[in-house]
C-alpha distance (Angstrom), angle and dihedral (degrees) to the residues before:
residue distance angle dihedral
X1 . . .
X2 3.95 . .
X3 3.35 100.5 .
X4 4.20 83.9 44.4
X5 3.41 87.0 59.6
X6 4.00 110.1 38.6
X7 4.19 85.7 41.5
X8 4.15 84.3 54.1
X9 4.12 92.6 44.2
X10 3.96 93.1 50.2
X11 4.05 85.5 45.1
X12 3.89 85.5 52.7
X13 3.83 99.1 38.9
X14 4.49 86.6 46.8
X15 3.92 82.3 48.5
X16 3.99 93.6 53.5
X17 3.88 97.0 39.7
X18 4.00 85.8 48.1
X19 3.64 84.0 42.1
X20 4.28 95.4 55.1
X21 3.74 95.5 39.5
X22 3.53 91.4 54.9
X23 3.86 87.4 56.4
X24 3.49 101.5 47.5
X25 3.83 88.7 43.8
X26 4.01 85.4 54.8
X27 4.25 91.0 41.4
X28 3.86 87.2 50.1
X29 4.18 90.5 45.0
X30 3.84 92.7 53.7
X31 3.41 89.1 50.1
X32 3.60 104.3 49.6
X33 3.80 92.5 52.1
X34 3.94 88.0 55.7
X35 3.75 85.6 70.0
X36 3.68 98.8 72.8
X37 4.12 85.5 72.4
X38 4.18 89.2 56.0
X39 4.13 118.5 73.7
X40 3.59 115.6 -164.1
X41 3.96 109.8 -167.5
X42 3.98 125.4 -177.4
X43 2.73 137.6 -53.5
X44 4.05 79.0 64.0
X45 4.05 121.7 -178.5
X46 3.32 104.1 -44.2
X47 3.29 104.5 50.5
X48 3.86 95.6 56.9
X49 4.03 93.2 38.9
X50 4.06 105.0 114.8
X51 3.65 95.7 19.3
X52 3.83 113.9 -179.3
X53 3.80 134.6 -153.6
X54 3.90 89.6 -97.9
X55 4.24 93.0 52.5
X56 3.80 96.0 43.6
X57 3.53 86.2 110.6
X58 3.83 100.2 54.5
X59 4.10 79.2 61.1
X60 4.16 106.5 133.6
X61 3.79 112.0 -164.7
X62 3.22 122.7 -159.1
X63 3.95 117.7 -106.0
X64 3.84 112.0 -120.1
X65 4.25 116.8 -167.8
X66 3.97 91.1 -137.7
X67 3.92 92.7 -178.6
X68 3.96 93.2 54.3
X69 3.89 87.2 53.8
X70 3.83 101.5 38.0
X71 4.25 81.1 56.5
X72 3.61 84.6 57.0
X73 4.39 95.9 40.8
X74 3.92 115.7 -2.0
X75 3.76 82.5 -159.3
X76 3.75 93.8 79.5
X77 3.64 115.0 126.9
X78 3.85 101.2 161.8
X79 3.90 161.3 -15.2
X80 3.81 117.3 -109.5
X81 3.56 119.7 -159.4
X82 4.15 135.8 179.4
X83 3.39 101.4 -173.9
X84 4.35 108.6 -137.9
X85 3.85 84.1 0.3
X86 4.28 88.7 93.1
X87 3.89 82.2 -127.6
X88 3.83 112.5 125.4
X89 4.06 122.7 130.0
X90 3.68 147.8 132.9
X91 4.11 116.5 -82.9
X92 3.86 110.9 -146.8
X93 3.80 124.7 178.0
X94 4.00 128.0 -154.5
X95 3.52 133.4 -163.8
X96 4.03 93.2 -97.0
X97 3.98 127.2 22.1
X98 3.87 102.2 -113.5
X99 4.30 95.8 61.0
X100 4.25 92.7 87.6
X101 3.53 91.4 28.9
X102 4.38 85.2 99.3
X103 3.70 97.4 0.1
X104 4.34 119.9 93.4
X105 3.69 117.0 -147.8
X106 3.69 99.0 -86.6
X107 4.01 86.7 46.5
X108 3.13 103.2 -106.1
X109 3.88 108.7 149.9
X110 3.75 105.0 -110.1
X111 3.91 136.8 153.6
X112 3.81 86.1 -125.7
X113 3.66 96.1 65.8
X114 2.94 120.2 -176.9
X115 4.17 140.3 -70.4
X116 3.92 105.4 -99.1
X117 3.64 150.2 -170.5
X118 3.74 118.4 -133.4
X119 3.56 111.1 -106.5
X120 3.60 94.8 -134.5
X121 4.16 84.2 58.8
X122 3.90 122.7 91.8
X123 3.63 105.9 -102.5
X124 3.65 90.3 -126.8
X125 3.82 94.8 51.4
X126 3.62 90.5 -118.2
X127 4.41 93.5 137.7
X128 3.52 120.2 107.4
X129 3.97 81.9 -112.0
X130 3.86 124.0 27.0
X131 4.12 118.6 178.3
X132 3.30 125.1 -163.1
X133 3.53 123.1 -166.7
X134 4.17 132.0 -144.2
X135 4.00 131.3 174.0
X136 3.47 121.1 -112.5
X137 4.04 105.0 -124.3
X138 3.70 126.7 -160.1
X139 4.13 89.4 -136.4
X140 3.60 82.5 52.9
X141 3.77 99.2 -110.1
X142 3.53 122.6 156.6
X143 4.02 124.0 -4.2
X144 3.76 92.9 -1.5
X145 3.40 97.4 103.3
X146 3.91 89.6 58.4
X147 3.94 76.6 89.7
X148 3.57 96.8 85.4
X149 3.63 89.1 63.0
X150 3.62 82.3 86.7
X151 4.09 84.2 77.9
X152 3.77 129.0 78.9
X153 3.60 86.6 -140.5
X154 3.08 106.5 60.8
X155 3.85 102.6 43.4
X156 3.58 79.9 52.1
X157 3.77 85.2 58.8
X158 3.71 104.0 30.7
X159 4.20 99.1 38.0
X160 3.89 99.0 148.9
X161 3.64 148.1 42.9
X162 3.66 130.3 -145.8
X163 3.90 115.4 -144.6
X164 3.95 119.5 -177.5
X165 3.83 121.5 -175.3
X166 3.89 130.8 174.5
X167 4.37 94.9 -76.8
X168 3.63 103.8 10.2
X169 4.10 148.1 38.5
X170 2.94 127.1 -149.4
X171 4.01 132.7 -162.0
X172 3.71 112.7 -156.6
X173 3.82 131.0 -167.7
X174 3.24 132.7 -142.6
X175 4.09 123.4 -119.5
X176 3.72 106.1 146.4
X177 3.50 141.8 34.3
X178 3.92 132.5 153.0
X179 3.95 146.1 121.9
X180 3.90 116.5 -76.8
X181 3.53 136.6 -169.7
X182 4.11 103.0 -126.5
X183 4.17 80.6 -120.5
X184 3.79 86.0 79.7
X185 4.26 130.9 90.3
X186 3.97 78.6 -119.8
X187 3.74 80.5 124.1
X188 3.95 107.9 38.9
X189 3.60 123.1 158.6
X190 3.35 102.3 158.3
X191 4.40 119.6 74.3
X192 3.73 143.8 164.5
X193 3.24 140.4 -173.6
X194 3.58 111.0 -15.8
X195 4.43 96.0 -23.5
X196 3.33 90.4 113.6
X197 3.83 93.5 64.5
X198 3.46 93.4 44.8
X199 4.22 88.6 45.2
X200 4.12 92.9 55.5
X201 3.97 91.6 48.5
X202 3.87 89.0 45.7
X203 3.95 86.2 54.2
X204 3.28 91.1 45.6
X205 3.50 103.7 55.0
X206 3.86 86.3 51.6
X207 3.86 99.6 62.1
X208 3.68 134.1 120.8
X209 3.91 91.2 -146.6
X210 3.53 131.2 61.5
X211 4.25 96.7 -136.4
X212 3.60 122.0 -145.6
X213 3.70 93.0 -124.1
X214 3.97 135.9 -3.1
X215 3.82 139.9 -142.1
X216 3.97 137.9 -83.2
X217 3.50 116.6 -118.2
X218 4.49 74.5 -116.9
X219 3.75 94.1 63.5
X220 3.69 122.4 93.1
X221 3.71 120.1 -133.3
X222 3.62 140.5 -131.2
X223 3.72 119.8 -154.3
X224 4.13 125.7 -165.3
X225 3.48 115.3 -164.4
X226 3.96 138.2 -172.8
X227 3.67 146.8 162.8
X228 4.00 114.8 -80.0
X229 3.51 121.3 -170.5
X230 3.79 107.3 -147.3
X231 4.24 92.8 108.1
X232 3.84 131.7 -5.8
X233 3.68 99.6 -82.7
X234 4.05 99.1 39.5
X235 3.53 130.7 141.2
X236 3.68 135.7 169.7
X237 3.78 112.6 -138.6
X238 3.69 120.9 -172.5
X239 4.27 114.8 -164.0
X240 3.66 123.9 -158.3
X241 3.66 135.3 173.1
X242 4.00 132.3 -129.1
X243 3.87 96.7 -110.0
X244 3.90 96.2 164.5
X245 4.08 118.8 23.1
X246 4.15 114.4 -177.7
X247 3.50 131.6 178.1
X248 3.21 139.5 -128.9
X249 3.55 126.5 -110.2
X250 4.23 94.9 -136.8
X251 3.63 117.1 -178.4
């Protein structure tokens, strides 16, 4: 009866390992073929890592075919993009917070999920605060990598994200990033008077990087936030400022 029932929990555990490979090999599939609507033209990554105030200009975003991908998901609201940080994906938003949370961009139900805007967030990022929200995958898919954020190094290396949407980019830099309990304001939207002042210099003071420079209470923020797995309710939450904001020329 033992070896009955250890032979039929190793079939079980094979079946379940078989079971979540095959998922993130389909999350990392549907992904990959998404990347035939983005264009990435020199100067690529490394030329634009460590920009400064005086080569904002010399910026190159990448060029993202919104109308192929809204024929695939109307709910697409944006392309974000870490450049050398292997973090570059579509940002959808839904009428609550839980619809991406197992469903891919095409909507296919998938443990990925998806990368999402919250739905409390204008969908053109125009807030004082946006968040967007990723999973934290064990083949390192989507916003795991927002881990090594924890190091100087590689905030030192990785100090900007690129964010294109349907009329404007955006370049955003980073000022913040740390673990938080969900008890915190790490996710604020709402602010009066002068909380939002006192909100950036209490995310500030709780970051695992020392940035190179830090927001006016006048610039809006952009928050990117993931599981962590230091306690139950941990999350790592990464804040960055829109630095450079250019529009679109839309016919």
């Amino acid at each position: 009866m033992l070896l009955a029932f250890f032979t039929a929990l190793l079939l079980f555990s094979g079946w379940k390992l078989t079971e979540l490979l095959l998922s993130y090999k389909e999350g990392q599939d549907s992904y990959e073929s998404l990347e035939q609507f983005v264009s990435f033209e020199s100067p690529k990554a490394p030329e634009i890592l460590g920009t400064t105030a005086a080569q904002d200009e010399s910026t190159v975003f990448p060029e993202v075919d919104f109308d192929g991908l809204s024929q695939i998901n109307p709910d697409i609201v944006g392309w974000l993009y870490i450049p050398g940080a292997d973090i570059s994906y579509p940002v959808v938003q839904a009428g609550d917070n839980d619809y991406y949370l197992d469903r891919m961009f095409d909507g296919t139900r998938n443990s990925a999920g998806s990368i999402f805007l919250d739905a409390y967030c204008a969908s053109d990022f125009s807030d004082r605060h946006s968040i967007i929200y990723g999973h934290h995958m064990k083949d390192m898919s989507m916003f795991t990598r927002l881990m090594n954020y924890k190091s100087q190094a590689f905030y030192n290396d990785h100090p900007e994200a690129l964010l294109m949407t349907p009329r404007c980019n955006y370049r955003i830099r980073f000022f913040s990033g740390y673990v938080s309990s969900t008890w915190t304001n790490a996710w604020e939207l709402d602010f009066e008077n002068n909380s939002f002042e006192r909100w950036l210099k209490e995310t500030m003071a709780r970051s695992c990087f020392i940035p190179a420079d830090s927001p006016s209470p006048e610039d809006s923020v952009i928050t990117l936030s993931t599981c962590s797995y230091e306690f139950d309710t941990a999350k790592f939450v990464l804040h960055g400022y829109i630095a450079e904001r250019i529009e679109k020329d839309i016919e």
